[in-house]
N, C-alpha and C positions, 0 to 999 in steps of 0.2 A: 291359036290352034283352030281347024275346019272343024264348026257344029259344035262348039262353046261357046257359051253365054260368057260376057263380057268377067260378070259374077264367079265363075264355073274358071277363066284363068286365072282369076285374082286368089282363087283360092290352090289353084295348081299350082302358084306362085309360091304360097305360104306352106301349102307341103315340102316341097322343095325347102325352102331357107330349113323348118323343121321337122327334117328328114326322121324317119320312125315307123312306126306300125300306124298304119289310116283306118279309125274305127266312126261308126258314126258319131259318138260322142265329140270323138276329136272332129269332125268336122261340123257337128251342130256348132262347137265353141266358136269357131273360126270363122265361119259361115252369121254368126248372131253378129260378129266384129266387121260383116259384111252387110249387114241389114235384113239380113234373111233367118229371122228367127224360129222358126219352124223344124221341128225333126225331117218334117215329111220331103221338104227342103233338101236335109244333108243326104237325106236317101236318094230323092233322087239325082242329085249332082255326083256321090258317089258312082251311080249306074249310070250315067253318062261319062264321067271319067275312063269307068269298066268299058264301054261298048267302043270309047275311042285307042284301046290300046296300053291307056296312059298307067292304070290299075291291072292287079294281080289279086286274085280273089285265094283265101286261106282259110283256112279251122274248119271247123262244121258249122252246122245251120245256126245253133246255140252261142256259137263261140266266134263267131265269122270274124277278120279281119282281112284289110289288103296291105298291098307293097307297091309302091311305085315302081313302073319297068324301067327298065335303060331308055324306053325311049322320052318315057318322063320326065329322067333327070336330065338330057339334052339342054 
């Protein structure tokens, strides 16, 4: 995908196989199985996911979670 990090599709990859609700948590985990152990990390590869389309933002501020779009699951 145009404007991800090598990192940022391996982990696009592994949303995909498991498909579900995208919280940071769930990407810290996946993201640490990636070498990228850092929260700050899942945050911002989440917000890169968001700004290319791939993510759907949900909940409120407290409660946030996303969804993969269709064009994600491509």
């Amino acid at each position: 995908m145009n404007g991800l990090t090598g990192r940022q599709t391996e982990l696009l990859e592994a949303l995909r196989t498991r498909r579900g609700v995208v919280t940071t948590g769930r990407v810290h985990d996946i993201n640490r199985g990636l070498g990228a152990p850092k929260r700050t990390t899942a945050r911002s590869d989440i917000a890169a996911l968001h700004r290319q389309g791939l993510l759907i933002q949900g909940g409120a501020d407290s409660a946030r979670f996303y969804l993969l779009t269709r064009k994600a699951r491509r």
